[in-house]
C-alpha positions as CSV (number, residue, x, y, z in Angstrom):
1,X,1.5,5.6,-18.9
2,X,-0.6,5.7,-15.6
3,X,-2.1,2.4,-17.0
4,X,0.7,0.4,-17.3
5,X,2.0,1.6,-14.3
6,X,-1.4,1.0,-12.4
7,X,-1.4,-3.2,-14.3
8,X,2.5,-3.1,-12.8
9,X,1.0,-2.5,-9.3
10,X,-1.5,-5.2,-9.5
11,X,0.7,-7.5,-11.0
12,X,3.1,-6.7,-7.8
13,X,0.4,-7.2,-5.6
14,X,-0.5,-10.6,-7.0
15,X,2.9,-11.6,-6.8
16,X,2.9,-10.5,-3.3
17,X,0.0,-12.2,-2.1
18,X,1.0,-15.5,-3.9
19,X,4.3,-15.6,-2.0
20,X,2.6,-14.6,1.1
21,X,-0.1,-17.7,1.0
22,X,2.8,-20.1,-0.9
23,X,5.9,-19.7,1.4
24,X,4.0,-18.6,4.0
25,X,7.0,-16.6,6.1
26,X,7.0,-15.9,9.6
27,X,6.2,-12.6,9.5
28,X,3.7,-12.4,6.6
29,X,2.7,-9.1,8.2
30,X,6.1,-7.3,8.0
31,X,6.3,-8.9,4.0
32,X,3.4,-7.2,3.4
33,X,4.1,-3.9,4.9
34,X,7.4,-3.8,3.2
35,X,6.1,-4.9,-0.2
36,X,3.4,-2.1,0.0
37,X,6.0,0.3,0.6
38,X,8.8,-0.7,-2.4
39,X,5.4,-1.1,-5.0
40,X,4.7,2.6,-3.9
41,X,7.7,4.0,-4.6
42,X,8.6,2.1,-7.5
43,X,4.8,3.9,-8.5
44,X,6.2,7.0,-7.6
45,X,9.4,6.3,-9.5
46,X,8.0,5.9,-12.4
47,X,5.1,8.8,-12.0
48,X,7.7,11.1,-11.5
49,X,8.8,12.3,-15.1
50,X,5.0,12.4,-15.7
51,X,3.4,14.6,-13.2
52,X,6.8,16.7,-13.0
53,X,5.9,17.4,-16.5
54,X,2.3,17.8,-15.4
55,X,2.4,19.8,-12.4
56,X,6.0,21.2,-12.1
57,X,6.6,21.4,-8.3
58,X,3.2,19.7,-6.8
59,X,4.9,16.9,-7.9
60,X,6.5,16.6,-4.6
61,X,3.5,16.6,-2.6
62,X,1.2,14.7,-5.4
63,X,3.6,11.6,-4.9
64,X,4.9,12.3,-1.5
65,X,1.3,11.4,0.3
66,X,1.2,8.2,-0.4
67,X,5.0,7.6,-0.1
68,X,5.0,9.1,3.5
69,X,1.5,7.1,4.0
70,X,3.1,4.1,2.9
71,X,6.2,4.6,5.3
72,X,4.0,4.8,8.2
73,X,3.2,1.4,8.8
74,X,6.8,0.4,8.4
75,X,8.1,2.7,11.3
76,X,5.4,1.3,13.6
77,X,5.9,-2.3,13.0
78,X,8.1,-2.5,16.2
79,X,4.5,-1.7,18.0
80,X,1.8,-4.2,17.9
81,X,-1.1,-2.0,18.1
82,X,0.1,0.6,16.7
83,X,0.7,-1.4,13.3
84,X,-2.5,-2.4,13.0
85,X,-3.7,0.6,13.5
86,X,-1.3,2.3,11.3
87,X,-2.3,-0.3,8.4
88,X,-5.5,1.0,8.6
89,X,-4.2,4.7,8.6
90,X,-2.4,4.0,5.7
91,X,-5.2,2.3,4.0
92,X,-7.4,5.1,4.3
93,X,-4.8,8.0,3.2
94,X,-3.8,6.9,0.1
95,X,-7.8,5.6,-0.8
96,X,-8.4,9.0,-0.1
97,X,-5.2,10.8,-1.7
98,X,-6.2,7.9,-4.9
99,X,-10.3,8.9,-5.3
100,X,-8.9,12.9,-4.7
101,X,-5.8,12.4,-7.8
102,X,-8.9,9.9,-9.0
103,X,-8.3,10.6,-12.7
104,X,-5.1,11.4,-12.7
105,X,-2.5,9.7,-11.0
106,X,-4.3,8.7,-7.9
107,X,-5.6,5.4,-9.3
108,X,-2.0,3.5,-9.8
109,X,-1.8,3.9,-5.8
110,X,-5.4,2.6,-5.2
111,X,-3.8,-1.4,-5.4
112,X,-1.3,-1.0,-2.5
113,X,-4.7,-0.3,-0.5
114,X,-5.3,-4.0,-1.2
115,X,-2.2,-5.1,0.9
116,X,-2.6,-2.8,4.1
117,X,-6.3,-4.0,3.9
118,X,-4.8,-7.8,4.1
119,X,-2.7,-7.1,6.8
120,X,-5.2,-5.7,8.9
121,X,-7.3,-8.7,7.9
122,X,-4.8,-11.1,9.1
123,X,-4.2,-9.6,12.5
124,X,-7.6,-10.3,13.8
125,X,-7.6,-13.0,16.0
126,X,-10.4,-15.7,14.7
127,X,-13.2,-15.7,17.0
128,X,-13.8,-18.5,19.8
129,X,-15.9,-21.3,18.1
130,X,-19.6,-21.3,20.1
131,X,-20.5,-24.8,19.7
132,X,-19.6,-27.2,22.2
């Protein structure tokens, strides 16, 4: 079960990153952010039944930290700077909440890392070319 769901992320990320570099949108940033948000909860969707069976009521907070992680970004999107940063914030909570659940669920949220990582990526201005 974790499995396919964990292929189904990828598989959304890919599609995410193909539209991203295809149609190229005005706002590939706020695609991104927004994508990474829907594929984690559609992840958390469908790892409900399974760790509700698992783990009874730590089920809320075993799928809420990445949710709420995820949801982070989006609320500071209106702020420049504090996007960026909060891409990066995001990034690092649910890699950290993923290699924690490692084993377990963890792992199916490890691909939306991918996306906050390219966001963060494409906000950084290119650097001023040295030669003459």
């Amino acid at each position: 079960m974790i499995g396919l769901v964990m292929v189904g992320a990828l598989v959304a990320i890919l599609l995410v990153g193909f539209v991203v570099l295809v149609r190229k949108p005005a706002e590939p940033r706020w695609v991104v952010r927004w994508s990474a948000l829907a594929i984690t909860l559609l992840v958390a969707a469908a790892l409900t039944p399974y760790t509700v069976e698992d783990s009874g009521a730590a089920a809320g907070y075993l799928l809420g930290v990445p949710v709420v992680a995820a949801l982070l970004p989006v609320v500071t999107q209106r702020f420049r700077r504090l996007a960026s940063v909060a891409d990066l914030v995001a990034a690092m909570a649910i890699s950290a909440w993923g290699i924690l659940l490692g084993l377990g669920i963890g792992g199916a949220f490890l691909p939306v890392v991918v996306l906050y990582i390219g966001s963060v990526a494409g906000s950084v201005p290119p650097r001023p070319s040295t030669t003459g």
